[in-house]
N, C-alpha and C positions, 0 to 999 in steps of 0.2 A: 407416173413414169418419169425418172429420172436420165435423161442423155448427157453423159459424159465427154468432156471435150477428146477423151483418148479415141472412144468409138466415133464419136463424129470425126476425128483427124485421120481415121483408119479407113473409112471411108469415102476420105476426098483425097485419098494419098493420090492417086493417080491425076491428078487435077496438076496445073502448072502450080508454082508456088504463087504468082504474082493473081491466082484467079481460082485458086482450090477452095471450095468447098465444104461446110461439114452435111454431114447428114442426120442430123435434127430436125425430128419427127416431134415435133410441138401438139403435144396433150392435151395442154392448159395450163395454168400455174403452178406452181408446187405440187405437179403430179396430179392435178385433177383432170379426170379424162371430159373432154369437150365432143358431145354429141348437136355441135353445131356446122355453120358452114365449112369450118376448118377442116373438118373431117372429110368434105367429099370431094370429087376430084376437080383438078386443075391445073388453066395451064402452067405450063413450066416459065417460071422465073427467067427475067432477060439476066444472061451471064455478066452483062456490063455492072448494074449491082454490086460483084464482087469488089471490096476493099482490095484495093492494091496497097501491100504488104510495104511496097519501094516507096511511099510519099509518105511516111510519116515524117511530123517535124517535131523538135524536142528541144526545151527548154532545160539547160542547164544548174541553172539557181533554182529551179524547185523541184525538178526532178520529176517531168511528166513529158510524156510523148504524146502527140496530139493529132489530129488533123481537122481541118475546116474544109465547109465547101461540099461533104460528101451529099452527093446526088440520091435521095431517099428510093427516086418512084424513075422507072423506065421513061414513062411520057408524061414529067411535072405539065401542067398545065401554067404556073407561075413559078418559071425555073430561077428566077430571084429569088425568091421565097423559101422554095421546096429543100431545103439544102440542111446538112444536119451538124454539128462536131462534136466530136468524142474527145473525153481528156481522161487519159490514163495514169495510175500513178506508174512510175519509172520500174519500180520492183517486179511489175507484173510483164515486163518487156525485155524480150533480149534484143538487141538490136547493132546493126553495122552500119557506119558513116558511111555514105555514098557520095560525098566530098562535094556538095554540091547545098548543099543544106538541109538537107532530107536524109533519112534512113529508114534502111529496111528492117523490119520490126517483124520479131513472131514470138507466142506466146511464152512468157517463161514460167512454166506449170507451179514449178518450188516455189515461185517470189511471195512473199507475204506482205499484209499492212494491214494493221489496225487491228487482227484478230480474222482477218480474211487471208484469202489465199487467191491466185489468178485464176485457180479455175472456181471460186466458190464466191466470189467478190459480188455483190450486189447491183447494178445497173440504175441510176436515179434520172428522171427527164424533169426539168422542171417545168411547170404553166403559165406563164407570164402572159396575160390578157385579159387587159383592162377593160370591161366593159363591151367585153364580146372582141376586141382590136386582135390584130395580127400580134405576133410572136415573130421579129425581125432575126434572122438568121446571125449568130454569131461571126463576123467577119477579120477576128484578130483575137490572139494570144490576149486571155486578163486573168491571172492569179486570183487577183480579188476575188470575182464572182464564183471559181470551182476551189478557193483553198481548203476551206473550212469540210468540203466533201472526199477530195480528194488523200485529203491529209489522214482522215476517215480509214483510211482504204476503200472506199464507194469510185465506183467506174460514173462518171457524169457526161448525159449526152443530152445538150442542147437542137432544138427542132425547131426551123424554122415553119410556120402555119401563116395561112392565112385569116383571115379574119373582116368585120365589117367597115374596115378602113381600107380594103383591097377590092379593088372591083376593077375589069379590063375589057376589054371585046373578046377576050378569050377565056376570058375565068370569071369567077366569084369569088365572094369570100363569106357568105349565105351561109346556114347552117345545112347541112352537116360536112363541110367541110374541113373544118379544123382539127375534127375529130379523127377525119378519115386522111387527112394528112398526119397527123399523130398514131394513127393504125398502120401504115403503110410507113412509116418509122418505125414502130416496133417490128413489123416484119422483116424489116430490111436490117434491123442486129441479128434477128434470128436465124435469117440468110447467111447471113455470115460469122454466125455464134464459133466458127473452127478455126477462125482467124482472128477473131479477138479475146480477151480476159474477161474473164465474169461468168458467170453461170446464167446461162440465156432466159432460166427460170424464173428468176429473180428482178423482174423488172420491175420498179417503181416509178410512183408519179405523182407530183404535188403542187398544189396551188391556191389560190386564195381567191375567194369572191368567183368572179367570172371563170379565171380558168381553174378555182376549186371545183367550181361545177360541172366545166369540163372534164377533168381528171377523175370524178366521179361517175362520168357519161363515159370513156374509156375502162372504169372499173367494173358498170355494172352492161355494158354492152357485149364483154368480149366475141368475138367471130360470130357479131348478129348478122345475120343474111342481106338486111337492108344496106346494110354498108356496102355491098358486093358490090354493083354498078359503078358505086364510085370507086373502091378499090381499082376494079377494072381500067376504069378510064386514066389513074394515075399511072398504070402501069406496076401497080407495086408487088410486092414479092410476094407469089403465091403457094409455090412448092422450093425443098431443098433440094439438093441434086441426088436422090434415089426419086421424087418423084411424090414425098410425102408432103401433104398437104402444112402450110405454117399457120402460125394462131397469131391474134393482136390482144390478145390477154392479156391483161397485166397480173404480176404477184399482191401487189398492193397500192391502197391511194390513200394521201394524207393528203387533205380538205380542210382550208379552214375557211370559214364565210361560206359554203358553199352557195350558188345561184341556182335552183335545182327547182324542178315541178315548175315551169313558165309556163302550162294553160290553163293552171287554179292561182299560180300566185295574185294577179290581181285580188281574188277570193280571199287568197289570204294574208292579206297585208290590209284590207278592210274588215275583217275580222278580227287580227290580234292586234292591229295599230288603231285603224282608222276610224271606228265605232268611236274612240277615247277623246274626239276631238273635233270642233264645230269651226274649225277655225279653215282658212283659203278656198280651195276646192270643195273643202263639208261644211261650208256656214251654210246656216238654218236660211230654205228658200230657193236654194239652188239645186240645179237637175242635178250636178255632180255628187247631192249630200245622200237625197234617192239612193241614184245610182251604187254608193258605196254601201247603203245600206241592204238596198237587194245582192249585193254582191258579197258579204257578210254573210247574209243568209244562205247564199246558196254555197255557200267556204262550207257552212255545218252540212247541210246535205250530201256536200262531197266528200267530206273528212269520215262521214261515216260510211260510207261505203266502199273505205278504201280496206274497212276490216281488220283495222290495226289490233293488236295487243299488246301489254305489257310483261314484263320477265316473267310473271306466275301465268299469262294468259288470260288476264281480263282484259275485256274485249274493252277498248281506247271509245267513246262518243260523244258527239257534244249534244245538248235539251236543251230546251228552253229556259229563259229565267225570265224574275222578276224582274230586272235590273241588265240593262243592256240585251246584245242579241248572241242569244245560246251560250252564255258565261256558265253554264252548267254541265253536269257529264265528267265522266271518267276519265276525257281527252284533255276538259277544264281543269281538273284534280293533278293530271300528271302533270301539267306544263307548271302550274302553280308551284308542284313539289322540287320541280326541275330546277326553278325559279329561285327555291329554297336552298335546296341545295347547294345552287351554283354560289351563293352568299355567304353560306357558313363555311364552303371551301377555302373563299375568301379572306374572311373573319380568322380562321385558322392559320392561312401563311403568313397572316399578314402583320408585322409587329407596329405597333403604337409608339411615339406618334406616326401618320402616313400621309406621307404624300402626293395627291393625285393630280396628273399631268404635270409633272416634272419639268420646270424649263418653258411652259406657255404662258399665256394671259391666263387661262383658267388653274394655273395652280393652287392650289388649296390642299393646308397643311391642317391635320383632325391630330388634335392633342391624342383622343382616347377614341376606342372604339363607342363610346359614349354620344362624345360628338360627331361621330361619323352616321350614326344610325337615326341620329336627333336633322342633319342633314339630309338622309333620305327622307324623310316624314315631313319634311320643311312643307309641302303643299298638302298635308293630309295624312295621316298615320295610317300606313301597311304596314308596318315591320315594328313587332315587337322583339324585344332580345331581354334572351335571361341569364342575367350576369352569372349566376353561382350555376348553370349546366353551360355556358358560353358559346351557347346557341341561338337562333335567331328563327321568327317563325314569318311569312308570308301569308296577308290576308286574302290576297286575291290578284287579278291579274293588272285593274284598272288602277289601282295607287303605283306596281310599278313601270304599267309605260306612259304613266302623266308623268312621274318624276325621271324615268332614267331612258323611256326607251319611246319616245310621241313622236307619230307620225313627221318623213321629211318630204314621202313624195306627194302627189297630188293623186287625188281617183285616176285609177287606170295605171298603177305604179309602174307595171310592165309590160300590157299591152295597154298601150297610152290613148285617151279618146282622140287624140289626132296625129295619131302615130308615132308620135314625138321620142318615145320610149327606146331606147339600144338594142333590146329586144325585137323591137316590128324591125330592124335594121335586121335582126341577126335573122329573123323567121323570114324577110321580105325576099325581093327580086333583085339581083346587083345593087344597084344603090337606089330603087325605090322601096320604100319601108310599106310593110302591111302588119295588116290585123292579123292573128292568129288564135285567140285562144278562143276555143267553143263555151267554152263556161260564161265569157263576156259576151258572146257573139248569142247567148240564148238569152241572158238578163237583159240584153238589147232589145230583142223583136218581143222580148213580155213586157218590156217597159217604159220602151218608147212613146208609148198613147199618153202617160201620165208625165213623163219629162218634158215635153213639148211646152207643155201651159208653165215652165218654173223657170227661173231665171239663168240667164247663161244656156240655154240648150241651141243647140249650131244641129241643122240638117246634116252637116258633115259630118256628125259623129253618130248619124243613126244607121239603126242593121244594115244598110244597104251594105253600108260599105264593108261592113265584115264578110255578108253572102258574098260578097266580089272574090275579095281577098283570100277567102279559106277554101274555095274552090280550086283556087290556083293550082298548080302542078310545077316542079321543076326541072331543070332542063334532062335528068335522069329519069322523068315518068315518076317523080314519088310525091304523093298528096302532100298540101298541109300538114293535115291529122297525122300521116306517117312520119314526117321529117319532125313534129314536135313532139311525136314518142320518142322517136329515136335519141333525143336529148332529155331524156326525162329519165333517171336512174331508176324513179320505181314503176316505172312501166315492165323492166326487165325482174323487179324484183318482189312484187307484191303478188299473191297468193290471188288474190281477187282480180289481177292483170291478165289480157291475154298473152302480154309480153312475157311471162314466167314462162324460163324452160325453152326458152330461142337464145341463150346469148351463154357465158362460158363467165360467173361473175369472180371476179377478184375474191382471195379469201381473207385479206388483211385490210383495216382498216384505221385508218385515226383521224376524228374529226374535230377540231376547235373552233369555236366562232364568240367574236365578245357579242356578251348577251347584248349588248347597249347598244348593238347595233343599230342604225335608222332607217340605213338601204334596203331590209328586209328583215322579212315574219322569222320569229324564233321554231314556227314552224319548219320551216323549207330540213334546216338541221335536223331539229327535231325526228319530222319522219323519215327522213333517209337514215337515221341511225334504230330507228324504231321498225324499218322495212329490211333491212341490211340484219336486224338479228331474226326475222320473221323470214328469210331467204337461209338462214344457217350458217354465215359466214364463219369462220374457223376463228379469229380476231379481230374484237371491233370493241374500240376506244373510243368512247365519246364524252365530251366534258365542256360546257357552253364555259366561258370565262368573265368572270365578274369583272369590272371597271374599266371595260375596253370594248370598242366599238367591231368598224368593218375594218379588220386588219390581222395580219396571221399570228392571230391571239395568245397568249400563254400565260397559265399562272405559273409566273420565274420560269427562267432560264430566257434563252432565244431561241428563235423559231428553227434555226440550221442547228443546234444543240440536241432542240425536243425531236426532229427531224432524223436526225444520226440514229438518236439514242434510237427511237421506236423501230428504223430499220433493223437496225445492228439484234432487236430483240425477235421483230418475225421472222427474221431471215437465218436465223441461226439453226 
């Protein structure tokens, strides 16, 4: 269902101009009908919400109209925080000086930029948060940060969130709040989709590492029921003014690095990193080396019952092998070819001689793709290449994450055995950290009897302390278990989940991550682009990137470039 800004303006006509309305009945993205909480009833939206028309402020020399400071949710709980701004380009605004420094602004239908139009222009939020941290509300006019978008023709609106560096006598900044402050943003453009430029449909979201994971938790949750409580308590926008229920769906997410699956990642970062390496935390003798290796083991057990496939539909698994733990299976094969591929892609852009890391202490300049591939092999030969097809083949997983991609964190990479982790920050209580993941919280109470007797084992890091922690409840009444679905993409999206079929999922996708990353499993990516075509997304672009780590990856170009570009393509 497509709503048009003519029919929603024809519907708020009778509204004052400083607080009218449109009437946008929000479906789900790009006309997907949402059979989620969206749809049933609610209360009406507080009128204050509306965009006041008379406080726009506008920048001359670039030609955008703007405003800071807008108020997202009825009763912010952290009204520092909760606050949003929009930057428009100038084309899409008709507007009159109110001589005072402000003006009054309302849509100019005809204005066009970039290939877009004011009623068809795209909507972009970005994720800025490091390690689970707030997202500090834009408080002043900067060209820099919206030029590159705006210039675009893309409508850009910054959101202020909380996060695990906010904690008060009144609020949190615990998981799932950042989200549900980024929910009750989107709602609150949609509220007032009659008073602004862009197409309400059209909302996009991106970010890297942590808030790539985020952005993906917004992509794959839309109008999940679980959110409600918290919607509620923000006060955010729930109906337009006929009375129709509004959505937090987004049109599309572009993910790079994603953070994603936090109560198998420990599982899996001692399966695809941590097996490779006897060294800190895994030297031979210590509870910790155990521990990662039961936790390994039980990564394969989960991995397969997550029921994955591949583009023809063979079923994704890992076996057992000679040679390390479960290096075998179909699941083995894919990442390998993944592995593969992501290098020859490489090998292909890339002209000779090359230089990698440009401008640091590690730069190094490879005469020929010769000696570039004679350097990966430097500890051991994976990678054969054949000059006369100019391709390059992968022997397995263990030659390249000893050379490109070994272990940075210690056992317990995200849920930490002493909580230590961003994560027990993000899953915890205000600002005490806990345990959260059940996959650790079971290799604990089976394997605690044999850790005891090995060196380095602390009382403080056995089951007790998870039974405490995963019990907990937050101040909304929602379990553990349920608040680290709720952040988990493919809980909403896997066939085998109960969460399939509760949430309204994005149909556009674009995910990059450098393989070389250290911070996390080439899994995490992996299967959210492997669960996201097993859900039927509409478009989904995924492509790990050779010689680049945890960063908003690209083979060529720049990340606001490949960013435009991919919107500019789903959104057309």
């Amino acid at each position: 269902m497509h709503i048009t800004r003519r029919s929603a303006l024809s519907a708020a006509s009778a509204l004052a101009a400083g607080a009218g309305l449109g009437a946008c009945s929000w479906r789900g993205p790009l006309g997907a009908s949402s059979g989620s909480s969206a749809a049933q009833a609610a209360p009406t939206t507080a009128p204050e919400l509306a965009v006041n028309q008379a406080a726009w402020s506008y920048d001359s020399a670039t030609n955008v109209y703007y405003q800071l400071g807008l108020r997202y949710a009825a009763t912010p709980q952290a009204p520092e925080l909760q606050t949003l701004a929009i930057f428009v380009p100038g084309a899409y605004m008709s507007a009159t000086d109110n001589g005072d420094g402000t003006y009054t602004a309302s849509v100019n239908s005809p204005g066009a930029l970039g290939g877009f139009t004011a009623e068809n222009a795209p909507t972009i939020l970005p994720i800025d948060t490091p390690d689970h941290a707030s997202q500090a509300p834009m408080t002043e006019f900067s060209y820099d940060a919206v030029r590159a978008y705006v210039e675009a023709g893309l409508i850009y609106v910054h959101v202020g969130t909380r996060g695990i560096d906010t904690h008060a006598e009144a609020y949190t900044g615990n998981a799932p709040w950042a989200a549900a402050d980024l929910k009750a943003a989107v709602r609150y453009l949609r509220y007032n989709a009659a008073l602004l430029p862009g197409d309400a449909q059209k909302i996009f979201v991106f970010g890297q590492g942590a808030g790539g994971g985020l952005g993906a938790v917004l992509g794959a949750s839309g109008d999940c029921r679980l959110y409600a409580p918290y919607l509620a308590a923000l006060g955010a926008a729930t109906t337009d003014t006929t009375g129709h229920a509004l959505s937090d769906a987004v049109a599309g997410v572009m993910c790079w690095c994603p953070i994603v699956s936090l109560d198998s990642a420990n599982g899996a970062y001692e399966w695809n990193m941590g097996q490779f390496t006897a060294e800190g935390s895994r030297a031979e003798g210590t509870w910790t080396r155990r521990y990662s290796q039961d936790l390994a083991r039980a990564y394969a057990a989960h991995l397969n019952s997550l029921r994955l496939v591949d583009s023809t539909g063979l079923p994704l698994t890992l076996e057992p092998s000679q040679e390390g733990i479960d290096l075998a299976g179909s699941y083995y094969d894919y990442l390998v070819r993944l592995i593969e591929s992501c290098l020859n892609d490489f090998l292909q852009a890339t002209a000779f001689p090359y230089t990698s890391s440009p401008g640091t202490p590690e730069e190094i300049t490879y005469p020929t793709i010769e000696d570039y591939i004679a350097s990966l092999n430097a500890q051991g030969q994976w990678v054969t290449y054949d000059a006369a097809a100019g391709t390059a083949s992968v022997n397995g997983l263990a030659g390249f994450i000893a050379s490109q991609k070994p272990a940075l964190k210690d056992v317990g990479a995200f849920d930490g055995t002493d909580r230590g982790q961003p994560e027990n920050l993000l899953m915890g209580s205000g600002d005490t950290p806990r345990h959260f993941s059940a996959m650790s919280r079971r290799i604990m109470a089976l394997g605690q009897a044999d850790y005891r007797s090995l060196e380095g084992w602390s009382a403080e890091a056995g089951a007790s302390g998870y039974e405490k922690d995963i019990v907990t409840t937050d101040a909304q009444g929602t379990s553990m278990t349920e608040r680290v679905a709720m952040y988990d993409p493919l809980h909403f999206l896997l066939t085998s989940s109960p969460g399939r079929g509760t949430s309204t999922i994005a149909p556009a996708w674009r995910i990059r991550s450098g393989i070389m990353q250290r911070e996390a499993p080439l899994t995490m990516e992996a299967n959210l682009a492997l669960a996201l075509a097993q859900a039927g997304v509409s478009s989904l672009d995924f492509a790990p990137v050779w010689g680049q780590g945890h960063a908003m990856a690209e083979l060529g170009g720049n990340p606001a470039e490949s960013l435009i570009a991919w919107v500019r393509k789903v959104a057309a």
